[in-house]
C-alpha positions as CSV (number, residue, x, y, z in Angstrom):
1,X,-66.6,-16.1,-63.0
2,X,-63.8,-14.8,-61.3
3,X,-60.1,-14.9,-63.0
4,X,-57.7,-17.0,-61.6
5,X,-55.5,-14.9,-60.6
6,X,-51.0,-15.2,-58.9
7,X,-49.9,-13.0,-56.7
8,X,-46.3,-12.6,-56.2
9,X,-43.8,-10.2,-54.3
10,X,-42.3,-7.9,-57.1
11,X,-38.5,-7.3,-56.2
12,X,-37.4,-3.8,-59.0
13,X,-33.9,-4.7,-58.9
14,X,-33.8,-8.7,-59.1
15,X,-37.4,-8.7,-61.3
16,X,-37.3,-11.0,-64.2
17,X,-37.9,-9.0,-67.5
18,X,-41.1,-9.9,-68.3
19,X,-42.6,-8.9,-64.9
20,X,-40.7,-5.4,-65.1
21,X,-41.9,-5.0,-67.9
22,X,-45.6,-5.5,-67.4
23,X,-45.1,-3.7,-64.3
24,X,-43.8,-0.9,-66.3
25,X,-46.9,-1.1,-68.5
26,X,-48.8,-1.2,-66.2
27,X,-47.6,1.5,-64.3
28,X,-47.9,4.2,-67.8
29,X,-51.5,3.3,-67.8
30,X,-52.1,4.5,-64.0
31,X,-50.0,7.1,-64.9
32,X,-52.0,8.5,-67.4
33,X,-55.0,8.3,-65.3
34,X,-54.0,10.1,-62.9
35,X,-52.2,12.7,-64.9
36,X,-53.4,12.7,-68.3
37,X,-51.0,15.2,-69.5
38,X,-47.8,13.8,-68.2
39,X,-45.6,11.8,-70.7
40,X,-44.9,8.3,-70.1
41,X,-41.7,7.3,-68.1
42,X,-39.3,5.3,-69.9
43,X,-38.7,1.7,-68.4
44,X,-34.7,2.4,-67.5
45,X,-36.0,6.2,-65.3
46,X,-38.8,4.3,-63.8
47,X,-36.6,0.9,-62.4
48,X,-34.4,3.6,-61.0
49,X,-37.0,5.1,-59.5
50,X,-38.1,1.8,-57.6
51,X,-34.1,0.7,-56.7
52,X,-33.6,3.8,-54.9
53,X,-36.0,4.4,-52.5
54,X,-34.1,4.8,-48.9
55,X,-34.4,1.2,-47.5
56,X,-35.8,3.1,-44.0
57,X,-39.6,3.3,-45.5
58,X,-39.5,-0.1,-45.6
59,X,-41.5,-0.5,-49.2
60,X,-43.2,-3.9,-50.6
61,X,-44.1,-4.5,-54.1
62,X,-46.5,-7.4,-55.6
63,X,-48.2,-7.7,-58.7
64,X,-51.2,-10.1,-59.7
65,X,-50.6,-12.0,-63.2
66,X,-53.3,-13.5,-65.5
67,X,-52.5,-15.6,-68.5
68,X,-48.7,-14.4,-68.4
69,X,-49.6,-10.6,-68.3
70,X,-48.9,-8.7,-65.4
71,X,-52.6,-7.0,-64.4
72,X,-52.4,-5.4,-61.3
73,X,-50.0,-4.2,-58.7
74,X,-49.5,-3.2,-55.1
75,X,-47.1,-1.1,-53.0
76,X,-46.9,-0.7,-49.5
77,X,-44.9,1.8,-47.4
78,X,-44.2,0.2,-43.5
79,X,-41.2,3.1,-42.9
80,X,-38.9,2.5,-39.9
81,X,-38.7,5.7,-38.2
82,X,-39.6,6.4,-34.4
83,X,-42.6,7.9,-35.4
84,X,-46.3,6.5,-36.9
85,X,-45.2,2.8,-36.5
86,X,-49.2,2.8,-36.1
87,X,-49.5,3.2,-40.0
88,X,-49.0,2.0,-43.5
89,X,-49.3,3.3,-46.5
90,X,-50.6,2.0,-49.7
91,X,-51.2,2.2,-53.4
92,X,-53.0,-0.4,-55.3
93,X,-53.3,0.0,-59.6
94,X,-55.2,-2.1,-61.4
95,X,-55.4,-2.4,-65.3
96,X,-59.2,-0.8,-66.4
97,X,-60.5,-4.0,-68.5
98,X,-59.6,-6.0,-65.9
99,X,-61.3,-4.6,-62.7
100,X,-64.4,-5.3,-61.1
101,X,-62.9,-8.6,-60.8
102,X,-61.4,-9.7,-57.8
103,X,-57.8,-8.6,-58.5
104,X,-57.8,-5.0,-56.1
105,X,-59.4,-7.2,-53.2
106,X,-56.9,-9.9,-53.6
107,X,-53.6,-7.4,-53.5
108,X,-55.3,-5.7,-50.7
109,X,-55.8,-8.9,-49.0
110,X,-52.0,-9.6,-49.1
111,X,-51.3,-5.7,-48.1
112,X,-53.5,-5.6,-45.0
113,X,-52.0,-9.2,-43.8
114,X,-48.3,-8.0,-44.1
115,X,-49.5,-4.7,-42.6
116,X,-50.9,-6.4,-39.7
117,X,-48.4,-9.1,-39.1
118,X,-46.2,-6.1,-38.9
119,X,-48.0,-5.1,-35.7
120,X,-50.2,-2.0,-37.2
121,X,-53.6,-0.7,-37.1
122,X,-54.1,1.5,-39.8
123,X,-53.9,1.7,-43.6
124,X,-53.9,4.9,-45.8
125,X,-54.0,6.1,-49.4
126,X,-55.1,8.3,-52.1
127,X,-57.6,9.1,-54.5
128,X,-57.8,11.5,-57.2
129,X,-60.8,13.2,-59.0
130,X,-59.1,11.9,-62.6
131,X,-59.6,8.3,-61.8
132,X,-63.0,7.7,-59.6
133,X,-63.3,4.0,-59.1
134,X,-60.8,4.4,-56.3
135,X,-63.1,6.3,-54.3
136,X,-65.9,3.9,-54.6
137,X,-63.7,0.7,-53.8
138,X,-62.7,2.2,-50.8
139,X,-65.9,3.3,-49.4
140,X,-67.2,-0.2,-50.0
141,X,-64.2,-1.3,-47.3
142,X,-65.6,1.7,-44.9
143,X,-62.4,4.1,-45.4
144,X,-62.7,7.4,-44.3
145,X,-61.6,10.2,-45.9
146,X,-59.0,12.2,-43.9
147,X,-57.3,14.8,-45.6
148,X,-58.2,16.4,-49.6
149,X,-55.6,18.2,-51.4
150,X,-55.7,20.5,-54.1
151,X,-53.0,19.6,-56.9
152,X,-52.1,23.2,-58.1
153,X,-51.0,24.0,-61.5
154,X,-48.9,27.6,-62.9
155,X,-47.9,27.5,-66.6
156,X,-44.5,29.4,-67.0
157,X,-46.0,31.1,-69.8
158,X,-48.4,32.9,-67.5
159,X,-46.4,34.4,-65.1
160,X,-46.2,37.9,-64.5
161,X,-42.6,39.3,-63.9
162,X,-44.3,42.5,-62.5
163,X,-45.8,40.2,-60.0
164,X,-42.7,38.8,-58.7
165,X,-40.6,42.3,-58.5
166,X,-43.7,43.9,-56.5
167,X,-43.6,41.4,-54.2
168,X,-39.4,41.4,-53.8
169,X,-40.1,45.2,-53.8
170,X,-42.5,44.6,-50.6
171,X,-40.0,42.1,-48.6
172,X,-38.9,43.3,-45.2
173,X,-35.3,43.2,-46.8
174,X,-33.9,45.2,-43.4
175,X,-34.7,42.3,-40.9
176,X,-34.4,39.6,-43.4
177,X,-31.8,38.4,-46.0
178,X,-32.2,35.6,-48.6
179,X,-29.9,32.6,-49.0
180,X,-29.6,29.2,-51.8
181,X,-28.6,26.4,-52.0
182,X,-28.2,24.2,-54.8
183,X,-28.3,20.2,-54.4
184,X,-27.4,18.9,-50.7
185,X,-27.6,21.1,-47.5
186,X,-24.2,22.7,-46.6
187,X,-22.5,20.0,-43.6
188,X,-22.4,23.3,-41.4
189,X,-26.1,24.0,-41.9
190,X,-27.3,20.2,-41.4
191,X,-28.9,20.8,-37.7
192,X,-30.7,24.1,-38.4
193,X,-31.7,22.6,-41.4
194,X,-33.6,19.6,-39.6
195,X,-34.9,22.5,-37.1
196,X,-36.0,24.2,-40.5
197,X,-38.3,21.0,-41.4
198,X,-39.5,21.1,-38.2
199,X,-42.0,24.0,-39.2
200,X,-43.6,21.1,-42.0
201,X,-45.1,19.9,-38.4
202,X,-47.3,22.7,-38.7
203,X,-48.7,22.0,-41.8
204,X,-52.7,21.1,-41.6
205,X,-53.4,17.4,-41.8
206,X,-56.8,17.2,-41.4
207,X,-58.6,14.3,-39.6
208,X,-55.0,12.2,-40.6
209,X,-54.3,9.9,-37.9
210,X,-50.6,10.7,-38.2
211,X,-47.8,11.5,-35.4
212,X,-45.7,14.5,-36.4
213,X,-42.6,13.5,-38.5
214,X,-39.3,14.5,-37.5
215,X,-35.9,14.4,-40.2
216,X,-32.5,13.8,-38.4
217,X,-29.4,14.4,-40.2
218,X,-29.2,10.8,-41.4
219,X,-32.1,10.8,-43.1
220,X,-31.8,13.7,-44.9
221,X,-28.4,12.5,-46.7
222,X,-30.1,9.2,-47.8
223,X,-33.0,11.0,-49.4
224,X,-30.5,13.2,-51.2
225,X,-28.3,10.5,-52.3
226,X,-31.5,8.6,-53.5
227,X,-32.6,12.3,-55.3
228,X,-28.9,12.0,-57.1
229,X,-29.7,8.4,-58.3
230,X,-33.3,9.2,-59.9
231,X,-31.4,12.7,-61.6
232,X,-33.1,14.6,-59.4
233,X,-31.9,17.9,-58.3
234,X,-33.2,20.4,-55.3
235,X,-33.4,24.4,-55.3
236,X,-33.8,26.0,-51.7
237,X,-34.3,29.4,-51.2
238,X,-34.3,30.3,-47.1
239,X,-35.1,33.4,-45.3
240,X,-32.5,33.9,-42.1
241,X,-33.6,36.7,-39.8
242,X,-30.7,39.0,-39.5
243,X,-31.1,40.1,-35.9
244,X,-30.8,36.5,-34.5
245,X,-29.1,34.8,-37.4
246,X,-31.9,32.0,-37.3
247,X,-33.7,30.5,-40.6
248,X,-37.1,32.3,-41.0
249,X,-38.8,30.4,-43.5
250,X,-37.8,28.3,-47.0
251,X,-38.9,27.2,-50.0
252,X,-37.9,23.5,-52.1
253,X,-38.4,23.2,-55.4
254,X,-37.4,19.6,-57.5
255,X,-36.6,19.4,-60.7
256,X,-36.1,16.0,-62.8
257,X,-33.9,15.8,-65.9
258,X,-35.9,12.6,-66.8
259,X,-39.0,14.8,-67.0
260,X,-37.9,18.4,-67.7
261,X,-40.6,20.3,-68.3
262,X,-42.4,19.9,-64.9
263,X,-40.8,21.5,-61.8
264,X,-42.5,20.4,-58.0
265,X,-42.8,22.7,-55.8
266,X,-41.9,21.2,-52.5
267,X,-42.4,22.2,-49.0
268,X,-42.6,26.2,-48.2
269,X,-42.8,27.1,-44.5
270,X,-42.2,30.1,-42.3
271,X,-41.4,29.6,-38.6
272,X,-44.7,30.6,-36.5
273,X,-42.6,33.7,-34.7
274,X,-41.5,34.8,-37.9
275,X,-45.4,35.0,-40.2
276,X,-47.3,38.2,-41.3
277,X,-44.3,39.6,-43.0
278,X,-44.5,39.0,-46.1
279,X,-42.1,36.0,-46.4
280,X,-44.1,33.6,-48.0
281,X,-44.4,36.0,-50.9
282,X,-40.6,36.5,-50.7
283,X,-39.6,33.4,-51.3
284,X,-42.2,32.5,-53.8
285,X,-41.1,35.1,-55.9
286,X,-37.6,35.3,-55.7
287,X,-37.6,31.0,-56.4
288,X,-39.9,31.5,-59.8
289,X,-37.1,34.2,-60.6
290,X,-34.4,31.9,-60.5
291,X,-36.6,28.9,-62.4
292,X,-36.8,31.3,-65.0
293,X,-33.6,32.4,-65.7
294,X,-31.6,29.2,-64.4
295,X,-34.4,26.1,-65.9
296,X,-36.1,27.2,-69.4
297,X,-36.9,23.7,-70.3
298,X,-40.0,23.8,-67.4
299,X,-43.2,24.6,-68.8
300,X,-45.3,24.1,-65.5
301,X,-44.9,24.4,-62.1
302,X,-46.8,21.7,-60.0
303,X,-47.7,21.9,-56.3
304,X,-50.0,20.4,-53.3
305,X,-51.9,22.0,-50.5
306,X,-54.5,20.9,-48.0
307,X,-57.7,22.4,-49.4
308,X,-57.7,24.1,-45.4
309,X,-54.4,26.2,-46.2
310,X,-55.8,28.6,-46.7
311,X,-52.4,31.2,-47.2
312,X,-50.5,29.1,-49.1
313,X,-53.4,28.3,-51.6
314,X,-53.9,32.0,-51.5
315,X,-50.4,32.7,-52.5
316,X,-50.5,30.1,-55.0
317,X,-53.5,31.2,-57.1
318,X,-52.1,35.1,-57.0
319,X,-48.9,33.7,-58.8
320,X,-51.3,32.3,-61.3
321,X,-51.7,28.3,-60.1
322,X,-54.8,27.1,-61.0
323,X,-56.7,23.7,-59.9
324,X,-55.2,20.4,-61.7
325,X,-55.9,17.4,-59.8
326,X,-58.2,17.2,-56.3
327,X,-56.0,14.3,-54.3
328,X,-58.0,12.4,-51.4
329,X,-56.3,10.5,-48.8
330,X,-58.0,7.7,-46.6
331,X,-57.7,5.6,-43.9
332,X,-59.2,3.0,-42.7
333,X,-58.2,0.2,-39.7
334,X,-56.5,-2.6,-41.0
335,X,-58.9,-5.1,-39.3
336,X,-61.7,-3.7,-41.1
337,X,-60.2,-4.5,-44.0
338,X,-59.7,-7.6,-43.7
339,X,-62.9,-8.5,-41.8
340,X,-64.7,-6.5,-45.6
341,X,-62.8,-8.4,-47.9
342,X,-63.6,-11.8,-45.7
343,X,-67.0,-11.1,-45.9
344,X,-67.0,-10.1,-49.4
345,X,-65.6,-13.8,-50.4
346,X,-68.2,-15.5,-48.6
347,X,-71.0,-13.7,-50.8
């Protein structure tokens, strides 16, 4: 028999303390799932996190109770930009002695209708190799995988400062110069710093069905003042090609003080005119040099690449990164969904 189960919209900054709180529960057992060797977030970091997410990507929270005890959530990203109004994205956590029961199928079921009421076709998420029964639920709904990343790992303690000065040593330092910035984009760089992104575009995605994405200056200043509310704090290192004065290529790191010993790396692109110089390297290098010197509490170094990206992975396991976590994402058409789960409940 099936638990009886309440499903309710989950609002982080007017929550009542006992759902927060078994959200946050929840949430540290998913957590360490997914990435076993990660601490758990402290309640305070992790309602910050949730109350500061740029109201454009248009996220939804519910959670599913049983017997006063909060058992399941879902969250669902609907963003408002111009582009991909075709698609949502979703994340659905369950607690483990409490699936196989209904409760994924009946969050989803309240996800795919908002999604569709909304006027869209298509739902995605994610998978990862360090919690299977994801993979498996959505397969049984006839999602699709689209895109697998490999999650990337470099402990500090293994990389070789010879390394990084050979490859500084090899840069094409008379066509090129390096620049930083620390925290928000300078006001005067702001445009070629949305033309910068742009190169992101370029990325590989896979079988994703997904529009490229385009920042404007707006955006960008609300997803820094939303990094300054969680503690969170941005390194860019940029190449600018001296001849035209133009950004080359650039590399983001983040950096929490809630959770100092792991540093992201972010996004690292190099205009299409400007590859097969060695930039990549460049940048890679002289960014670890400064993490060194300028962050000693990081311990690891944690990034993301299409398992097709093929330089970037290539770059990555020279400076020593090595295979943490195998992320898949899906999609699959929102009617589909809810035609599965429809006749799942009549069997």
């Amino acid at each position: 028999m099936r638990p009886r189960i309440w499903i309710e919209r989950f609002d982080p900054a007017t929550a009542r303390s006992e759902a927060m709180r078994g959200y946050h529960a929840l949430s540290n057992r998913i957590r360490a799932e997914w990435w076993p060797d990660d601490p758990p977030r402290e309640l305070p970091v992790l309602r910050t996190m949730l109350t500061t997410v740029p109201s454009v990507w248009g996220v939804r929270w519910w959670v599913a109770w049983h017997r006063g005890r909060v058992v399941g959530s879902a969250e669902l990203e609907m963003n408002r930009t111009k582009e991909n109004r075709h698609l949502a994205w979703f994340d659905l956590s369950v607690l483990p002695e409490h699936r196989r029961q209904g409760i994924g199928s009946a969050l989803l079921r309240t996800v795919a209708e908002a999604v569709r009421e909304d006027g869209r076709r298509l739902l995605g998420t994610a998978t990862a190799t360090t919690a299977p029964m994801g993979e498996a639920f959505l397969r049984r709904l006839g999602a699709q995988p689209a895109l697998i990343q490999e999650i990337n790992q470099l402990a500090i303690r293994n990389v070789d400062p010879a390394l990084l000065r050979a490859w500084q040593d090899r840069a094409p330092a008379d066509a090129f110069r390096l620049g930083f910035w620390e925290g928000p984009y300078p006001e005067a760089d702001l445009a070629e710093v949305v033309a910068m992104h742009e190169v992101m575009n370029t990325a590989p995605r896979g079988d994703l069905d997904m529009e490229d994405f385009h920042w404007t200056p707006e955006l960008i200043r609300d997803q820094e003042e939303s990094m300054r509310k969680r503690g969170v704090e941005r390194w860019t290192v940029y190449a600018r090609h001296i001849p035209t004065g133009r950004i080359a290529g650039f590399t983001e790191v983040g950096w929490n003080r809630n959770e100092p010993e792991i540093l992201h790396q972010w996004g690292t692109g190099v205009f299409p005119e400007f590859r097969n110089h060695g930039l990549g390297r460049w940048l890679k290098a002289a960014m670890l040099v400064k993490v060194l010197a300028g962050r000693p509490q990081v311990k690891f170094v944690r990034t993301g690449n299409a398992n097709m990206n093929a330089p970037m992975l290539n770059i990555n396991h020279e400076l020593g990164f090595r295979l943490y976590n195998t992320i898949t994402i899906w999609q699959v058409p929102v009617d589909r969904v809810l035609a599965s789960l429809a006749e799942r409940g009549r069997s």
